[in-house]
KEKETI-459003 format. One record per residue (C-alpha): residue number from 1; z, x, y; residue in one letter. Coordinates in steps of 0.2 Angstrom, whole numbers, plus 5000, padded with zeros to 4 digits. Layout:
REM residues N
@num NUM | Z Z | X X | Y Y | residu A .
...
//
This chain:
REM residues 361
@num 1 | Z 5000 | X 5000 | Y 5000 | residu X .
@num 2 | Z 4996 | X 5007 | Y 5018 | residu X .
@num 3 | Z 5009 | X 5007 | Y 5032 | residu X .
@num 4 | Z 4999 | X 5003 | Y 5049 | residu X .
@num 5 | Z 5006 | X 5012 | Y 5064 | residu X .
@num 6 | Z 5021 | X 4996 | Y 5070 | residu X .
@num 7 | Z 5028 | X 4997 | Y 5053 | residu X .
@num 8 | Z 5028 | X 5015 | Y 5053 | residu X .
@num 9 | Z 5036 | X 5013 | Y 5071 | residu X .
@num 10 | Z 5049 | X 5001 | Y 5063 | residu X .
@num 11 | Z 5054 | X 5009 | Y 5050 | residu X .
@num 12 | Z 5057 | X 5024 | Y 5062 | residu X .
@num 13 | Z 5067 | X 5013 | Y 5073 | residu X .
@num 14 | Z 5079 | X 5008 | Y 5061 | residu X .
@num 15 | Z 5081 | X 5025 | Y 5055 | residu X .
@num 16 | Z 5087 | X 5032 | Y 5072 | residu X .
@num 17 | Z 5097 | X 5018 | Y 5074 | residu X .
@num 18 | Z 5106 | X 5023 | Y 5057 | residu X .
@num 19 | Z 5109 | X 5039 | Y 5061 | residu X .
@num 20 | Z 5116 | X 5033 | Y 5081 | residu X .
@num 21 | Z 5128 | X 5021 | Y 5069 | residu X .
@num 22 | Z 5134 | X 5036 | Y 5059 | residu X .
@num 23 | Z 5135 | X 5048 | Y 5075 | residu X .
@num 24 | Z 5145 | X 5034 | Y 5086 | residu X .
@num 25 | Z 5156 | X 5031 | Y 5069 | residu X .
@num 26 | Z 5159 | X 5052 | Y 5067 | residu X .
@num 27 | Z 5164 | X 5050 | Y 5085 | residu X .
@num 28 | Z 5174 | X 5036 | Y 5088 | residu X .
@num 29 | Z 5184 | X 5044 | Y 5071 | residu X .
@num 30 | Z 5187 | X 5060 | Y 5082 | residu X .
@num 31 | Z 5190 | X 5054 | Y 5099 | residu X .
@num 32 | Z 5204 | X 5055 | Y 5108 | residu X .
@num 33 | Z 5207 | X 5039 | Y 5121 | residu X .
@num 34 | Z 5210 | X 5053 | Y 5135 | residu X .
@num 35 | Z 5194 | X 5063 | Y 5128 | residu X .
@num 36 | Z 5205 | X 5078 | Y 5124 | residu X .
@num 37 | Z 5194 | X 5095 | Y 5113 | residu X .
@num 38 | Z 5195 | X 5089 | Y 5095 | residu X .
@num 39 | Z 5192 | X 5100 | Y 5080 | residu X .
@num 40 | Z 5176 | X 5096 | Y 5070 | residu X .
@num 41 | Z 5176 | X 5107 | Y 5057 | residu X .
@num 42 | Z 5188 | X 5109 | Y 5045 | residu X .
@num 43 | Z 5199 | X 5120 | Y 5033 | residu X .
@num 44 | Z 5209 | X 5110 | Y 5023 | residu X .
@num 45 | Z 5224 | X 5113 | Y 5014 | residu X .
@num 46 | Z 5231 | X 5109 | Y 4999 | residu X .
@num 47 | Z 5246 | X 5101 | Y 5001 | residu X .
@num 48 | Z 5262 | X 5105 | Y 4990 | residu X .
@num 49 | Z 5275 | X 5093 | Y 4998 | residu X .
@num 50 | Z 5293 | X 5092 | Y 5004 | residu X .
@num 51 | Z 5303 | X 5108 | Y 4999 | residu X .
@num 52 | Z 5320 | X 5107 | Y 5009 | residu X .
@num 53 | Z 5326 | X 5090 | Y 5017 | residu X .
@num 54 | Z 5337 | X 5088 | Y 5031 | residu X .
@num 55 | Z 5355 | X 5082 | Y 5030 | residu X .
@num 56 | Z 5364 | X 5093 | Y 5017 | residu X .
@num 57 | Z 5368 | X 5110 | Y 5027 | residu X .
@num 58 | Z 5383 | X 5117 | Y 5030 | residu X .
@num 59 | Z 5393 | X 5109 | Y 5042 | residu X .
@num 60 | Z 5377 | X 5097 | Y 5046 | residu X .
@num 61 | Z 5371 | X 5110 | Y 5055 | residu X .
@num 62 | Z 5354 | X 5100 | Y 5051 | residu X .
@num 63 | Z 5363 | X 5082 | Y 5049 | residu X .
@num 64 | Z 5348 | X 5072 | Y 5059 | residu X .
@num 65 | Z 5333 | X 5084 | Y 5054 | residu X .
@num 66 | Z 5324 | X 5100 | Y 5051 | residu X .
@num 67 | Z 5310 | X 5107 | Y 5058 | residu X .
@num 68 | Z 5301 | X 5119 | Y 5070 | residu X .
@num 69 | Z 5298 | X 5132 | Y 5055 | residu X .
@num 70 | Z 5297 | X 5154 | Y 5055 | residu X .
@num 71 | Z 5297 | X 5163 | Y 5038 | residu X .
@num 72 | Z 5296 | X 5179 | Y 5037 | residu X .
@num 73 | Z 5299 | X 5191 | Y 5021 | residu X .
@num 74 | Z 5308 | X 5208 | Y 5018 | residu X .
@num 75 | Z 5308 | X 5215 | Y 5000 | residu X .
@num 76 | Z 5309 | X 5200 | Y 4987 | residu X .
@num 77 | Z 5317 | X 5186 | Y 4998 | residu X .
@num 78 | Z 5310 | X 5175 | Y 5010 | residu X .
@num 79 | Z 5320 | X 5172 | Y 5027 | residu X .
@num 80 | Z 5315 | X 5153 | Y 5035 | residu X .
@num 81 | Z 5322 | X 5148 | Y 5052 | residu X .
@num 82 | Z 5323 | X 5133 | Y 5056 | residu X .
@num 83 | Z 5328 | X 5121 | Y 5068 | residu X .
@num 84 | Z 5344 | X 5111 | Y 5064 | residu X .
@num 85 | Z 5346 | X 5094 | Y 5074 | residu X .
@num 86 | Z 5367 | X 5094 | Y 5071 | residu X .
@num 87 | Z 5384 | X 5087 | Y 5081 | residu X .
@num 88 | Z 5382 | X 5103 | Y 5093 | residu X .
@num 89 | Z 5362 | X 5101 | Y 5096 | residu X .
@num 90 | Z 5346 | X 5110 | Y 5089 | residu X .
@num 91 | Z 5351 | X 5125 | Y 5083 | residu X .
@num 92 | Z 5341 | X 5140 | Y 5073 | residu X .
@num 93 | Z 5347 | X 5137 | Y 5054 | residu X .
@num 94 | Z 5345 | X 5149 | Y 5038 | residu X .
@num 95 | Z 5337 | X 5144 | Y 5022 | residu X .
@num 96 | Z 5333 | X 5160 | Y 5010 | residu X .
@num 97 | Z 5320 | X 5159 | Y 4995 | residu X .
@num 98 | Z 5313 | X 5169 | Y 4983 | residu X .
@num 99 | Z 5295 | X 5159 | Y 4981 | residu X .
@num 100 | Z 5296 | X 5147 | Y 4994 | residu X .
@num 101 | Z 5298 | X 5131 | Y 4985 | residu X .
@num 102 | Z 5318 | X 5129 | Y 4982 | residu X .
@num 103 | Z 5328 | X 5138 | Y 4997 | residu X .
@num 104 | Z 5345 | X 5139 | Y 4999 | residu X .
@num 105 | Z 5355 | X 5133 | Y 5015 | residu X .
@num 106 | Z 5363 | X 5146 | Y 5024 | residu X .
@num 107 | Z 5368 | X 5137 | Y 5041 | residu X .
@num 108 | Z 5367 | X 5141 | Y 5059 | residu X .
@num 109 | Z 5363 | X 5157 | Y 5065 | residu X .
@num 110 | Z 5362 | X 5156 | Y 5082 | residu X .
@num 111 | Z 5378 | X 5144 | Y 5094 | residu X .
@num 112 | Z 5377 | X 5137 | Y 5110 | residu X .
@num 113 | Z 5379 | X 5150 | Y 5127 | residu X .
@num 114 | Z 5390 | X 5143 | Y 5137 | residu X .
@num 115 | Z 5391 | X 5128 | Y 5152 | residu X .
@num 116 | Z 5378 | X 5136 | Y 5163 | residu X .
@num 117 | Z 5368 | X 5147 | Y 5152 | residu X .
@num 118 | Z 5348 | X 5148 | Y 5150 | residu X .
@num 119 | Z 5351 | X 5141 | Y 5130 | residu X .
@num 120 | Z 5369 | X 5131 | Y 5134 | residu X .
@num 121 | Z 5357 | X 5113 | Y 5124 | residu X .
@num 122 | Z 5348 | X 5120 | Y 5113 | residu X .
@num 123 | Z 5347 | X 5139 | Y 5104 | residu X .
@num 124 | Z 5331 | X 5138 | Y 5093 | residu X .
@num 125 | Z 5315 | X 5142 | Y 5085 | residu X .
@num 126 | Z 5318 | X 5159 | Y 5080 | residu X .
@num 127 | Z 5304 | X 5171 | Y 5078 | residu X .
@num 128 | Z 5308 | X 5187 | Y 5072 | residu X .
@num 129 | Z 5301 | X 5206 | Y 5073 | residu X .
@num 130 | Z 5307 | X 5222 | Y 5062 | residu X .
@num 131 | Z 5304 | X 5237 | Y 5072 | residu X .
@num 132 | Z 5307 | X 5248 | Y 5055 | residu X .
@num 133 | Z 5327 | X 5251 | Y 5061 | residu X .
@num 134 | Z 5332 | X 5234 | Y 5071 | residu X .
@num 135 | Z 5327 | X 5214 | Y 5068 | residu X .
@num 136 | Z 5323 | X 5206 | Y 5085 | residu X .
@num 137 | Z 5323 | X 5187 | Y 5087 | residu X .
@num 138 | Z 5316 | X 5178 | Y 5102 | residu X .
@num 139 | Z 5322 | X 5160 | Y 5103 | residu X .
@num 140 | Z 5319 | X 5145 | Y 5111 | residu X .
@num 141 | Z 5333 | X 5142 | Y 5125 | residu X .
@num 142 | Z 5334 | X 5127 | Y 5137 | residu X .
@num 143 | Z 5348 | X 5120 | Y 5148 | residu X .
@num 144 | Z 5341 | X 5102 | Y 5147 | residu X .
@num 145 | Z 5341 | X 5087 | Y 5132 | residu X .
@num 146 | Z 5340 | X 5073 | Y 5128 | residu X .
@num 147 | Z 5356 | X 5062 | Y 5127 | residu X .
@num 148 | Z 5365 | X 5063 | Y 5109 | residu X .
@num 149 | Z 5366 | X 5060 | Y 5095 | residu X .
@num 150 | Z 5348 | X 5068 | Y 5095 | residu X .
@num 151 | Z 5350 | X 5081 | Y 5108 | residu X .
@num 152 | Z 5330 | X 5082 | Y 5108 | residu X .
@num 153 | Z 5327 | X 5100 | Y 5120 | residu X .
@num 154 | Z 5316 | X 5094 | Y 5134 | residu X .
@num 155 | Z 5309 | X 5107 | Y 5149 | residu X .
@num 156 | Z 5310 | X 5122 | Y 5154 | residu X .
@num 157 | Z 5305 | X 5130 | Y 5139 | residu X .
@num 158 | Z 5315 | X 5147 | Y 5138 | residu X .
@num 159 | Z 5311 | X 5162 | Y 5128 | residu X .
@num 160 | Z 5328 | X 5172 | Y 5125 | residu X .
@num 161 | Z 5332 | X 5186 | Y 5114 | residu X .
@num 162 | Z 5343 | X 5192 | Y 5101 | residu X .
@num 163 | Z 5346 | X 5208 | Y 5088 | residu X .
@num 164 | Z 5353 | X 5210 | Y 5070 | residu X .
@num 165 | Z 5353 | X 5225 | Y 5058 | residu X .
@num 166 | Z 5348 | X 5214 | Y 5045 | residu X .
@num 167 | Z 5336 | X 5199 | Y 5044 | residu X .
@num 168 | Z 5350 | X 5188 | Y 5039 | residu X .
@num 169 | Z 5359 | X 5193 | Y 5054 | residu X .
@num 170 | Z 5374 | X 5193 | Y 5061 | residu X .
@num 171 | Z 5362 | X 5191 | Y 5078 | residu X .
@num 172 | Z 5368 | X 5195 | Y 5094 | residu X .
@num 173 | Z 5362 | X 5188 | Y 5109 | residu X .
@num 174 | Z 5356 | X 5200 | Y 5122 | residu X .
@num 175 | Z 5358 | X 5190 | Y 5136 | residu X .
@num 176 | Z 5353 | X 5201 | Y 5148 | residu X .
@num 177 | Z 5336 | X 5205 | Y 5140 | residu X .
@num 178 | Z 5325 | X 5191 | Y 5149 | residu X .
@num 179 | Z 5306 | X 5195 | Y 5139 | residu X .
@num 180 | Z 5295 | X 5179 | Y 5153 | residu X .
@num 181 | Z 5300 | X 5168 | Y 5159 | residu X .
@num 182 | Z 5290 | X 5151 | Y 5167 | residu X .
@num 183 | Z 5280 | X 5154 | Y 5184 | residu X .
@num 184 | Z 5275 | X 5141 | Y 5196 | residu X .
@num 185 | Z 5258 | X 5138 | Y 5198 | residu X .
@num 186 | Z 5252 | X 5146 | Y 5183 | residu X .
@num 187 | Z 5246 | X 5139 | Y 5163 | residu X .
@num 188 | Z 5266 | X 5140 | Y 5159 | residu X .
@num 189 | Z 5273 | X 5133 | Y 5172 | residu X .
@num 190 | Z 5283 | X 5121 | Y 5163 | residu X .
@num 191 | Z 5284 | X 5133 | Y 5144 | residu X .
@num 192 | Z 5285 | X 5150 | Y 5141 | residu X .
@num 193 | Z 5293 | X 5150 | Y 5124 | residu X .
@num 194 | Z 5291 | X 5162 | Y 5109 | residu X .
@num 195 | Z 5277 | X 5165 | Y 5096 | residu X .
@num 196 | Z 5272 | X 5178 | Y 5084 | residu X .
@num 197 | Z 5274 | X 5196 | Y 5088 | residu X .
@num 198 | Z 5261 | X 5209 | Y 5084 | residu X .
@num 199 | Z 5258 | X 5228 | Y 5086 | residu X .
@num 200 | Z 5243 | X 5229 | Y 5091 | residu X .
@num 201 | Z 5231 | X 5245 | Y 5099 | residu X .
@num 202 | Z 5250 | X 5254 | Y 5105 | residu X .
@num 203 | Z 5256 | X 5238 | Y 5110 | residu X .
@num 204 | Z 5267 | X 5223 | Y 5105 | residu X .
@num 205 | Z 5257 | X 5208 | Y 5110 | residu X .
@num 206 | Z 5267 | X 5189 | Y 5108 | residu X .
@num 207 | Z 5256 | X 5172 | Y 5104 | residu X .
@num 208 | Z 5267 | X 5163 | Y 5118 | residu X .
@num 209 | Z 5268 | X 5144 | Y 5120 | residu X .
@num 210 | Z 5262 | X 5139 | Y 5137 | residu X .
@num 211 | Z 5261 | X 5121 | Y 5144 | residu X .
@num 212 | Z 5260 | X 5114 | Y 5163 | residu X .
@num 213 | Z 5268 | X 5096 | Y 5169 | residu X .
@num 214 | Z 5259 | X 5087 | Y 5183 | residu X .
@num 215 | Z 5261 | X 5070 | Y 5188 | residu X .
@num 216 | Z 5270 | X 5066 | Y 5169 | residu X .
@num 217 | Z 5254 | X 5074 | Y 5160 | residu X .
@num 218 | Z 5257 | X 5088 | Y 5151 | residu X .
@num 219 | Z 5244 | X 5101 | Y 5144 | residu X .
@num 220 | Z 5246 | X 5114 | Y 5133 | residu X .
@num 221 | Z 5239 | X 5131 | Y 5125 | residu X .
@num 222 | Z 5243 | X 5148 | Y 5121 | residu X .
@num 223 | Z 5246 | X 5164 | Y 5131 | residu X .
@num 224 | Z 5246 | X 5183 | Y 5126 | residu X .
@num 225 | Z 5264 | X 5193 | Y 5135 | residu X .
@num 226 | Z 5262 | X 5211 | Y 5130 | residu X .
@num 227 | Z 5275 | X 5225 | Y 5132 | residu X .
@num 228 | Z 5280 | X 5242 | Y 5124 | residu X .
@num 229 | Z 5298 | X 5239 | Y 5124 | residu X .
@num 230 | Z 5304 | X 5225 | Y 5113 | residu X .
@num 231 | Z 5320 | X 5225 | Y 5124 | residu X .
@num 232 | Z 5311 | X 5224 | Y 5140 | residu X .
@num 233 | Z 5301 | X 5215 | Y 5151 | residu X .
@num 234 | Z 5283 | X 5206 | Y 5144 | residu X .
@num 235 | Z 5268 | X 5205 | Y 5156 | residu X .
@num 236 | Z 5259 | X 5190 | Y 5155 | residu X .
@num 237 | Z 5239 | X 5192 | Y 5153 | residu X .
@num 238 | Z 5232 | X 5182 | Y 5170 | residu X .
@num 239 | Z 5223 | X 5168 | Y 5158 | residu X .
@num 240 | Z 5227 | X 5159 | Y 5142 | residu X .
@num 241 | Z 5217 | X 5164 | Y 5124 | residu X .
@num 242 | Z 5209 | X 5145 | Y 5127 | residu X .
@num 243 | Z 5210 | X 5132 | Y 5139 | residu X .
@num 244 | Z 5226 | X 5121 | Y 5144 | residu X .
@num 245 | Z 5214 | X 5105 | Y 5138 | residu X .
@num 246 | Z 5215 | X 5113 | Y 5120 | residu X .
@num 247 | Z 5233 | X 5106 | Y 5119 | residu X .
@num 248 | Z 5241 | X 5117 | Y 5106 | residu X .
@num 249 | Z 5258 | X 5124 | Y 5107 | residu X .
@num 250 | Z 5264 | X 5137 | Y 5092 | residu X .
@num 251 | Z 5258 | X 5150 | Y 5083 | residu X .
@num 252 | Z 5259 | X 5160 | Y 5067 | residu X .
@num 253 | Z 5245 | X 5172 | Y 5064 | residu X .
@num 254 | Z 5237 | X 5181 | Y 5046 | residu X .
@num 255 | Z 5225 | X 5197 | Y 5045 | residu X .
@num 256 | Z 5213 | X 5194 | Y 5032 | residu X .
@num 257 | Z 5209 | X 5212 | Y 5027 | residu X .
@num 258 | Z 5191 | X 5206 | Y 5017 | residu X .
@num 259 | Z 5181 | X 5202 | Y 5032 | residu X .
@num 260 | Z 5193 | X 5210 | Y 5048 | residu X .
@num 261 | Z 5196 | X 5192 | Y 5055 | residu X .
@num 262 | Z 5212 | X 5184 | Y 5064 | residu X .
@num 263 | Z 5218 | X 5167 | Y 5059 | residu X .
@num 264 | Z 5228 | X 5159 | Y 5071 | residu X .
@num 265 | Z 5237 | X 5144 | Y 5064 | residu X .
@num 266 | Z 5245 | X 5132 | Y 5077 | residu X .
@num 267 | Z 5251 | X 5115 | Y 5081 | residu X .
@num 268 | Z 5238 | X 5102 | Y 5091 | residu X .
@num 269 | Z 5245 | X 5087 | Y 5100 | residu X .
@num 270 | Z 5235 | X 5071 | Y 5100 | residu X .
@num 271 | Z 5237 | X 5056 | Y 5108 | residu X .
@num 272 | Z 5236 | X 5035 | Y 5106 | residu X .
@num 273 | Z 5241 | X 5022 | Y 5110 | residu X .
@num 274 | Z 5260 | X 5025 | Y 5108 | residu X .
@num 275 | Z 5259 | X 5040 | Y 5114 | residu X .
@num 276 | Z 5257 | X 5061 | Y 5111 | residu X .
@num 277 | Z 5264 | X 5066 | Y 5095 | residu X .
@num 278 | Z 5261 | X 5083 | Y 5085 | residu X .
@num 279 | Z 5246 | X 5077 | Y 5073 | residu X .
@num 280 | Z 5239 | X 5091 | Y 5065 | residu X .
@num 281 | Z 5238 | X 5111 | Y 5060 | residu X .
@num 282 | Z 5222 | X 5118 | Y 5069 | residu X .
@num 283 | Z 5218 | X 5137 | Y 5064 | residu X .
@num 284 | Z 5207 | X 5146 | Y 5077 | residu X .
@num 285 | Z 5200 | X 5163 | Y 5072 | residu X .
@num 286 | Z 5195 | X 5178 | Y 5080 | residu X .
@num 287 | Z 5189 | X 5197 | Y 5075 | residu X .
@num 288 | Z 5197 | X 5203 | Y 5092 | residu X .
@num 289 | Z 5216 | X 5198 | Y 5095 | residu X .
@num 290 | Z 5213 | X 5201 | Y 5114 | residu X .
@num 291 | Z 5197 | X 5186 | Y 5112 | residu X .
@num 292 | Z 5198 | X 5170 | Y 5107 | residu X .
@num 293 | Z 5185 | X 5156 | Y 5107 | residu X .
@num 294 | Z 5188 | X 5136 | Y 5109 | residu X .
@num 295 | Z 5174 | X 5133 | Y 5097 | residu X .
@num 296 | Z 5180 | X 5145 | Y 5083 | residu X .
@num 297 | Z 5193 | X 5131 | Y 5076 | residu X .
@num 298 | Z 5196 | X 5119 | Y 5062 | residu X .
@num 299 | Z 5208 | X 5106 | Y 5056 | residu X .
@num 300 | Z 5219 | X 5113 | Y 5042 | residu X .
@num 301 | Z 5232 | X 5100 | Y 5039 | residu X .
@num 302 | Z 5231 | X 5081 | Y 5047 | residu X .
@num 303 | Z 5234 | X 5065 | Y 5041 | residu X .
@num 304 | Z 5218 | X 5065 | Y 5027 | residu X .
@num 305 | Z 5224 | X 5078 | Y 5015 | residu X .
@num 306 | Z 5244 | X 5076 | Y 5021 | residu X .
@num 307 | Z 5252 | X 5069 | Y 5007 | residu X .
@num 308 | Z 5269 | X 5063 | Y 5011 | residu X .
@num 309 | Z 5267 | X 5061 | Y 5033 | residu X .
@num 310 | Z 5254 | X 5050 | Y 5037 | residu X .
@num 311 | Z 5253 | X 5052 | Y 5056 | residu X .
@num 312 | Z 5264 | X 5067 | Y 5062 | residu X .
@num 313 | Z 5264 | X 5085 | Y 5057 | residu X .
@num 314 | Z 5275 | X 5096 | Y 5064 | residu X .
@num 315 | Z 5272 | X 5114 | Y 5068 | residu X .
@num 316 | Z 5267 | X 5129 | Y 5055 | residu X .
@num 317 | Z 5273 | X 5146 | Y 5047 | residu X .
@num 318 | Z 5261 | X 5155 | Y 5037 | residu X .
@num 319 | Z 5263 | X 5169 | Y 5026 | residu X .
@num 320 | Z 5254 | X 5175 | Y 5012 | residu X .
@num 321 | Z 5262 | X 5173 | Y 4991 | residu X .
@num 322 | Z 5250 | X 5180 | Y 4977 | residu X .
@num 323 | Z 5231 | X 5174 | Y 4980 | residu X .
@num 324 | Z 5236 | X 5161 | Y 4991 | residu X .
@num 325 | Z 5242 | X 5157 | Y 5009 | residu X .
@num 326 | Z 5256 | X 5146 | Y 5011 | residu X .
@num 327 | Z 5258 | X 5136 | Y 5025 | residu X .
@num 328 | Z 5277 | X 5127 | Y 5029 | residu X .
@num 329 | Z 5278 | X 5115 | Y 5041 | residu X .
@num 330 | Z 5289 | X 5099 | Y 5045 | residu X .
@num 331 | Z 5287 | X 5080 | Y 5046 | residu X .
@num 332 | Z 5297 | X 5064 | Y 5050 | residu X .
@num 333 | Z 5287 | X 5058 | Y 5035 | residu X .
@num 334 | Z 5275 | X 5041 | Y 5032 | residu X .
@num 335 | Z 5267 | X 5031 | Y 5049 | residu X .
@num 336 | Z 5282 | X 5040 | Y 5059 | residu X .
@num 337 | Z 5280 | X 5049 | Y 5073 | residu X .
@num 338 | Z 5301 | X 5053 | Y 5077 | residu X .
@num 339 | Z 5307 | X 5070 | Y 5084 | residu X .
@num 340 | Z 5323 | X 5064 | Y 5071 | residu X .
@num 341 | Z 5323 | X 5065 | Y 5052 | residu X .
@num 342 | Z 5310 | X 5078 | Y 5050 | residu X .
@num 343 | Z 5309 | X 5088 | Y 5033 | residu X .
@num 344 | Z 5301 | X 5103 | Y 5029 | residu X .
@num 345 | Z 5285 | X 5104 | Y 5017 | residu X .
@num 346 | Z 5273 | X 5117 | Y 5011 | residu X .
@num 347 | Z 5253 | X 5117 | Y 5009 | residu X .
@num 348 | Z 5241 | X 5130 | Y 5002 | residu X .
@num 349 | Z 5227 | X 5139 | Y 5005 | residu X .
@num 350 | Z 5217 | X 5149 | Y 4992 | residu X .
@num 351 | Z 5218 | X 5169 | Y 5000 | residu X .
@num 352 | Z 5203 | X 5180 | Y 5005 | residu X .
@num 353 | Z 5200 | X 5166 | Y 5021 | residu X .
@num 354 | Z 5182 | X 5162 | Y 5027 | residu X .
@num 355 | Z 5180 | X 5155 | Y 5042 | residu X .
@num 356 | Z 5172 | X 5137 | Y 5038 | residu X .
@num 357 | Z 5153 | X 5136 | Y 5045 | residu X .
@num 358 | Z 5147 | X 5124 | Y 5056 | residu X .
@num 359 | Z 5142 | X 5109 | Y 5051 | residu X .
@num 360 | Z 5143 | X 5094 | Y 5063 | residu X .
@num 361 | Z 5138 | X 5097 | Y 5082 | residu X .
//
């Protein structure tokens, strides 16, 4: 049978208009209803599940929730901080592992400074450094919370610092060691708290938080602070590695050795209709830690392959076991999206890392 030219130029028009139904549909899927960057490729994870609840450490020091993870290693044993939401606050907690499914609850590491002081609320999220001698911890300090029993820490963002001879302490805090702080009229005007630490080219460079508030809108990425002396001062780099519009906050970083590339694993913030919530792990990856670009990103860990937190997913830690890359991270669990109630779960991915090719524009 012959197709004369309308029925060719029908059957053309009812293919384009299939493929603008399956466009619109991928991008109504991915929008955000402020028009926020969204990450179109993706990376996924395999997700393990829950491996420490809140609610049974000592002296509930993580009675209403656990989250806002760091793990580091040294020899056999895996160190997590993590933040405890207990009577006093949120406060940096202990758990100790030797394969990162069961962990054991060592409680508080870090107290509350006194009425006046840069972490007097809240003493938390602590990311550690070994220098080969000495274990340095920058934390997450703020004057300012919420009103109890939740004690939610709320802005400024501080990043304070403490030291330990061993990696489960006793840290001291080194109050008079002040690493950044927030500047007005700059990408972390509202944040500067910690991130991961690496020596890098004959200098330590830190994956800061960074975020701005104007007019209740808050935007958020990532900074590079840099120094030479883990007990002094940091100098901030005049631009962020992407920009404020990304919405990120968080970071935890893996050299894959196989094909010289940096994966940077972080937090992304989304938003609906009842508001901004943390609601997926993003990875962005670079061959040069001083150059990072927006596009170079995928979705590791979001609501499609999340097994047991349907909506919100809290911040990661990643850190390679074996042949694989484990990735810990916390949830309020199902369609919540609470501060409150969070455990702590752990996802996988399968070790040397590729970044994902392109495959949507």
């Amino acid at each position: 049978m012959k197709i004369n030219y309308l029925q060719r130029l029908l059957i053309y028009a009812v293919a384009v208009s299939c493929l603008v139904t399956a466009v619109s549909a991928i991008a109504d899927e991915f929008r955000y209803n402020d028009d926020r960057p969204v990450a179109l490729l993706r990376m996924d994870a395999k997700d393990q599940g829950i491996v420490l609840r809140h609610g049974e450490g000592p002296n509930q020091c993580d009675i209403y929730g656990a989250r806002d993870v760091w793990v580091f290693q040294d020899d056999d044993t895996y160190y997590m901080h993590y933040d405890g939401a207990g009577p006093k606050g949120w406060l940096a907690c202990l758990a100790v592992s030797k394969d990162l499914l069961h962990w054991q609850k060592r409680g508080t590491v870090l107290d509350l400074g006194k009425a006046g002081d840069d972490d007097c609320k809240s003493a938390s999220y602590g990311v550690t450094y070994f220098d080969g001698q000495i274990w340095h911890m920058f934390y997450l300090g703020t004057p300012h919370v919420t009103p109890p029993p939740d004690n939610i820490p709320t802005f400024p963002y501080l990043t304070m610092k403490a030291a330990a001879p061993g990696p489960a302490g006793p840290w001291t805090k080194q109050p008079r060691v002040i690493p950044f702080r927030p500047q007005k009229d700059s990408y972390y005007s509202a944040t500067a708290s910690p991130g991961h630490i690496i020596s890098y080219k004959g200098e330590y460079l830190q994956f800061f938080s960074a975020s701005t508030m104007k007019e209740n809108i808050i935007k958020r990425t990532l900074g590079i602070a840099r120094t030479n002396n883990l007990n002094g001062k940091w100098k901030i780099d005049a631009d962020p590695i992407v920009p404020l519009e990304e919405q990120i906050e968080n970071s935890s970083i893996y050299y894959e050795p196989n094909n010289a590339t940096w994966f940077l694993f972080t937090n992304h913030v989304g938003i609906d209709d009842n508001g901004e919530y943390t609601d997926a792990i993003w990875v962005y990856w670079s061959r040069d830690l001083n150059r990072w670009e927006d596009n170079h990103k995928a979705v590791v860990l979001d609501r499609k392959n999340c097994s047991w937190s349907e909506r919100c997913i809290g911040l990661p830690a990643v850190i390679p076991l074996d042949k694989r890359l484990a990735i810990i991270y916390d949830g309020p669990g199902r369609g919540s999206i609470s501060h409150m109630k969070r455990d702590i779960a752990l996802a996988w991915l399968d070790l040397p890392l590729t970044p994902p090719k392109k495959s949507v524009k």
